[in-house]
KEKE-3310 file (N, C-alpha, C; in steps of 0.2 Angstrom, whole numbers, plus 5000, padded with zeros to 4 digits):
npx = (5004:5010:5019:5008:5002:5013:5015:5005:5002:4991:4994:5002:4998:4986:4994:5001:4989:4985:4994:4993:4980:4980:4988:4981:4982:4975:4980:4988:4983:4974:4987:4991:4978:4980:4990:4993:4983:4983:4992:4982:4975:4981:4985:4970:4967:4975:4970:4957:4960:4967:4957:4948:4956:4961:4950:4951:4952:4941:4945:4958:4950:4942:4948:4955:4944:4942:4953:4949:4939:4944:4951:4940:4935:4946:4945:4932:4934:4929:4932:4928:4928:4937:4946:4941:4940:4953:4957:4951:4956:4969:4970:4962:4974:4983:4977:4974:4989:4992:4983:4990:5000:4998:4993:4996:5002:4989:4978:4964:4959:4944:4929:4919:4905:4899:4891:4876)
npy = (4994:5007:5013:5014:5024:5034:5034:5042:5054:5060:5070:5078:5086:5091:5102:5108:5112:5120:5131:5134:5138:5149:5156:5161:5158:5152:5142:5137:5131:5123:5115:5107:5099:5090:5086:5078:5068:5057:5047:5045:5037:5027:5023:5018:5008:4999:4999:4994:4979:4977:4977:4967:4954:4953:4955:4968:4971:4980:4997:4998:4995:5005:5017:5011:5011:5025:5029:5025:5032:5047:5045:5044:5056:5064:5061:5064:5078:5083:5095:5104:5095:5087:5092:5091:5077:5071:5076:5067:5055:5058:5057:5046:5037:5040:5034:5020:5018:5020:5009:4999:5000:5000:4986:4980:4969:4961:4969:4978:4967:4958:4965:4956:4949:4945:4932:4934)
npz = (5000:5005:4991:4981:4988:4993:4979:4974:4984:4993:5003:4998:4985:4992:4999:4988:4980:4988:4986:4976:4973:4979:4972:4963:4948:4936:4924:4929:4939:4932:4924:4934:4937:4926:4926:4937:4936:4930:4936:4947:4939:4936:4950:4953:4947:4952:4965:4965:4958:4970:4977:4971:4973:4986:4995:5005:5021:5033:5036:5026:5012:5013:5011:5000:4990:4992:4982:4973:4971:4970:4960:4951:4950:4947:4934:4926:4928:4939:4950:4960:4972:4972:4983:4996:4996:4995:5005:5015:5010:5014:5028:5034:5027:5038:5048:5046:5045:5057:5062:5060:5065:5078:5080:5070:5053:5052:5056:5067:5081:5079:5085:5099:5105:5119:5126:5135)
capx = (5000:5015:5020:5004:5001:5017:5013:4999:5005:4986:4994:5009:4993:4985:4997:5001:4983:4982:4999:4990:4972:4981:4992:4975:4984:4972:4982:4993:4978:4973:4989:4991:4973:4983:4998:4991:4977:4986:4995:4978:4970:4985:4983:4964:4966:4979:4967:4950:4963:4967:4949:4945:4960:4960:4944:4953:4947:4937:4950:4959:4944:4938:4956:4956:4939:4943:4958:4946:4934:4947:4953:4934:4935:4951:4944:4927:4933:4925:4938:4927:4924:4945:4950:4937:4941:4961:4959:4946:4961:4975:4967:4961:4979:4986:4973:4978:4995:4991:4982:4998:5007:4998:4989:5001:4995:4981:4973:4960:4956:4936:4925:4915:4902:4898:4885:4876)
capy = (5000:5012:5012:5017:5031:5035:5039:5050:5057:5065:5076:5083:5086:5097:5108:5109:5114:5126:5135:5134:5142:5157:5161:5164:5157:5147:5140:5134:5125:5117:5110:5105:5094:5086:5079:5072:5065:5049:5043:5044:5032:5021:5020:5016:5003:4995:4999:4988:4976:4974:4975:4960:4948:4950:4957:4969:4973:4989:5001:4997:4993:5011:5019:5009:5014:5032:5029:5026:5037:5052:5045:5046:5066:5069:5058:5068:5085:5087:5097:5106:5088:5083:5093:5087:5069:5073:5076:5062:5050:5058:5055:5039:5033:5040:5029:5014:5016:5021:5002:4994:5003:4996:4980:4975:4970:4960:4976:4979:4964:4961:4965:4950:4950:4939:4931:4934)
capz = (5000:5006:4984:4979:4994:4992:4971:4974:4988:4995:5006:4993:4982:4995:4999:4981:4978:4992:4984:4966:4973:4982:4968:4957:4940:4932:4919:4934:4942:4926:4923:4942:4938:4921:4927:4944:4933:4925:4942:4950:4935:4938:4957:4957:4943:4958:4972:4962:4957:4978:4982:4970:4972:4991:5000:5013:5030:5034:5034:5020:5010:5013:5008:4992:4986:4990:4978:4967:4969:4969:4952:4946:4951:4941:4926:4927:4931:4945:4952:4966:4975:4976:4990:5002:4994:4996:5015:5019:5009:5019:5035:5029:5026:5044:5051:5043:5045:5064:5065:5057:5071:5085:5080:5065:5047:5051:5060:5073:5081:5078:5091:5098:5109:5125:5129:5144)
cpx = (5004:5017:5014:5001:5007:5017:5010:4998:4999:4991:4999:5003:4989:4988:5001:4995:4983:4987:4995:4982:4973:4984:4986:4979:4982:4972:4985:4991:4976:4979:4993:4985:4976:4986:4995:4983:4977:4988:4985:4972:4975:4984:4975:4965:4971:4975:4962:4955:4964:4962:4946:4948:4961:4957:4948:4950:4945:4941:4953:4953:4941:4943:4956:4952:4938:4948:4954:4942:4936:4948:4946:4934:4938:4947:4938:4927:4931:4929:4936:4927:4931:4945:4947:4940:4948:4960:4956:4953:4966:4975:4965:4968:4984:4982:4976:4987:4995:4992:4985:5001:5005:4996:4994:4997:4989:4978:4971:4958:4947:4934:4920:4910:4899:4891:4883:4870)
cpy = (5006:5014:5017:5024:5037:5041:5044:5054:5062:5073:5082:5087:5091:5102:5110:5113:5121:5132:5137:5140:5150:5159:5166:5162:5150:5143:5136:5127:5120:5110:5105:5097:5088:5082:5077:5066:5056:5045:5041:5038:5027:5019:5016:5010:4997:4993:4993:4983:4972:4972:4969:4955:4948:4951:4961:4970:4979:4995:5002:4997:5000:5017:5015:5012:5020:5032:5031:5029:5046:5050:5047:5053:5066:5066:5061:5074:5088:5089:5101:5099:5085:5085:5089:5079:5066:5073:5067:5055:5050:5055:5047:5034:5034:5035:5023:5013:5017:5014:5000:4995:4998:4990:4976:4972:4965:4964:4974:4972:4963:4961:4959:4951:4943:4937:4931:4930)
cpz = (5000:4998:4983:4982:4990:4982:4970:4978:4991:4997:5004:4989:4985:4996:4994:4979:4982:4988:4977:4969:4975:4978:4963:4949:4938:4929:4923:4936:4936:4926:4928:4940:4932:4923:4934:4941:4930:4930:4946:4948:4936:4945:4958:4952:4948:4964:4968:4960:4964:4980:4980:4973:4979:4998:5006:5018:5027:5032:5028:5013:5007:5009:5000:4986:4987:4985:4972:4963:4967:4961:4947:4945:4948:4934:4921:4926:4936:4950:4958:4970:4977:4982:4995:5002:4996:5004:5018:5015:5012:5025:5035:5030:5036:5047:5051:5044:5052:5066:5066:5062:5077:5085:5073:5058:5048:5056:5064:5074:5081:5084:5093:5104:5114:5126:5136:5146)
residu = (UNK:UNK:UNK:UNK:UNK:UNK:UNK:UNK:UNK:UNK:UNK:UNK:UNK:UNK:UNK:UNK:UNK:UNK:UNK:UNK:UNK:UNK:UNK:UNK:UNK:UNK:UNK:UNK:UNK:UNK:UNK:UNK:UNK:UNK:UNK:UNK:UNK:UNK:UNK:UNK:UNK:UNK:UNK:UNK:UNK:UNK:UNK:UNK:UNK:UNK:UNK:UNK:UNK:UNK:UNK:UNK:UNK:UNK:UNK:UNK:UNK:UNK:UNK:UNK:UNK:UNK:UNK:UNK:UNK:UNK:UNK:UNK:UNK:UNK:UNK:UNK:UNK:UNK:UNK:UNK:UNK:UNK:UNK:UNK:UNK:UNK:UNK:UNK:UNK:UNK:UNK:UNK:UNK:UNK:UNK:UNK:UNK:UNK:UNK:UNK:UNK:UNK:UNK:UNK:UNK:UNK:UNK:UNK:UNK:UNK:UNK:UNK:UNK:UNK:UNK:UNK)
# end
């Protein structure tokens, strides 16, 4: 997962953007939306390829099909709807790599409930 994160880099991408929206150069922002637009079709074509061939957990899971759903925005245009998609990815990914940290890669143990 680190490889593909790593590629598309949410959080490089936002403070890239945010540098782009305060300059006001239009042309800038444009070709800001071009060139992050081919890695992003690469990445989701990686992430739907994970979700089929090995069902991840919730977390993961949710992180993938944001990949994919951010890639739909650039392929779309819909250029007002990344930022928010951008953050919710970022976060997203610190989470996920938080679990990793403390529960290791098979995540959160499931919650189970007792009978009483």
């Amino acid at each position: 997962m680190e490889p593909i994160m790593n590629e598309i880099a949410p959080h490089k991408a936002l403070l890239a953007l945010a540098d782009l929206q305060n300059s006001g150069q239009n042309s800038d922002l444009q070709a800001f939306w071009e060139s992050e637009k081919p890695k992003w079709i690469l990445a989701a074509e990686t992430a739907k390829n994970r979700i089929r061939s090995e069902h991840p957990g919730e977390s993961l899971g949710a992180l993938l099909r944001n990949i994919v759903m951010t890639a739909e925005l650039f392929q779309s245009g819909r250029f007002d709807a990344i930022e928010s998609k951008l953050r919710e990815l970022d976060s997203g990914w610190l989470a996920y790599k938080t679990d990793i940290a403390i529960y290791g890669p098979g995540g959160a143990p499931k919650e189970t409930t007792s009978p009483e």
